[in-house]
Every structure is written in C-alpha cells, then in structure tokens.
Residue, then its C-alpha position, 0 to 999 in steps of 0.5 A: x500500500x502507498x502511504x498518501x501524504x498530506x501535504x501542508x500547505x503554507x501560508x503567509x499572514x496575508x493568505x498567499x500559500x508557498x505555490x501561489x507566492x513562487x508562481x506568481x514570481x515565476x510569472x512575474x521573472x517570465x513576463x519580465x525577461x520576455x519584456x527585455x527579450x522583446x526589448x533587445x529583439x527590437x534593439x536589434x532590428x532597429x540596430x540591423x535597419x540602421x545598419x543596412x541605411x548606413x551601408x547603403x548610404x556608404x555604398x552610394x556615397x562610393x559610388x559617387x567617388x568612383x563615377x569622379x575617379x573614372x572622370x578624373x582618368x577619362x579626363x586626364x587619358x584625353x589630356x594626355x592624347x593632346x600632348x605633344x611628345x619631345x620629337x614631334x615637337x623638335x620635328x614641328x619647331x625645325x620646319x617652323x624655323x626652315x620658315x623663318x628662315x626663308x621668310x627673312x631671306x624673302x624679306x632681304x630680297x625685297x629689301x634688296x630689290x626696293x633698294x636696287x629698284x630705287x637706284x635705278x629709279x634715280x639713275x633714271x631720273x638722273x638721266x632724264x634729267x640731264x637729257x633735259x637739260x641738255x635739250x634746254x641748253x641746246x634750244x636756249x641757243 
C-alpha cells in the first residue's frame, strides 16, 4: 500500500500559500525577461535597419567617388592624347624655323630689290634729267 501524504500547505499572514507566492514570481521573472527579450529583439532590428541605411548610404556615397575617379582618368587619358611628345615637337619647331628662315631671306630680297629698284629709279631720273637739260641748253641757243 502507498502511504498518501498530506501535504501542508503554507501560508503567509496575508493568505498567499508557498505555490501561489513562487508562481506568481515565476510569472512575474517570465513576463519580465520576455519584456527585455522583446526589448533587445527590437534593439536589434532597429540596430540591423540602421545598419543596412548606413551601408547603403556608404555604398552610394562610393559610388559617387568612383563615377569622379573614372572622370578624373577619362579626363586626364584625353589630356594626355593632346600632348605633344619631345620629337614631334623638335620635328614641328625645325620646319617652323626652315620658315623663318626663308621668310627673312624673302624679306632681304625685297629689301634688296626696293633698294636696287630705287637706284635705278634715280639713275633714271638722273638721266632724264640731264637729257633735259641738255635739250634746254641746246634750244636756249
């Protein structure tokens, strides 16, 4: 036979038995803890969006670096293809100066003509004139 215990139950001064007491504290710790739970759970996700706008706005802002660096290199790969190398240069200046070069010989020329036109343009007035004088002193007679 299975002897039946009696069970005694304890009471505070206010009635409130052992179990009643030690449930209701359970209860109380669970709803407590599930309070901070649900607390830090959203926490966390708050934590997690502002996360993920963070990275998006630094995956934008990255974005836009990049877009400037590869005009900042578009730019200076078209610099570079209007720059003009060391022979090139000295193969341009060479023809620029055989240029001057004749055109100051050009100009000596002319200079040398005018000069060579206007002795002759004096010999010939020379000669006029004293063919008219001659002409004059002959008549005069």
């Amino acid at each position: 036979m299975v002897a039946k215990r009696d069970t005694i139950e304890y009471r505070d001064k206010n009635g409130i038995s052992l179990k009643e007491f030690v449930m209701s504290y359970i209860d109380t710790c669970r709803d407590l803890h599930l309070n901070r739970l649900t607390s830090l759970e959203e926490k966390i996700v708050l934590n997690l969006k502002l996360n993920e706008l963070a990275l998006e706005k630094a995956e934008q802002k990255l974005e836009e670096r990049l877009k400037a660096m590869n005009q900042f290199r578009e730019d200076l790969r078209e610099q570079a293809m209007t720059f003009v190398t060391h022979k090139d240069l000295d193969i341009v200046a060479e023809k620029v100066n055989i240029d001057i070069r004749y055109l100051r010989e050009y100009a000596a020329r002319l200079n040398g003509k005018a000069s060579a036109m206007s002795v002759i343009g004096a010999y010939t007035l020379a000669v006029i004139s004293i063919l008219v004088s001659i002409v004059l002193a002959l008549y005069a007679h």
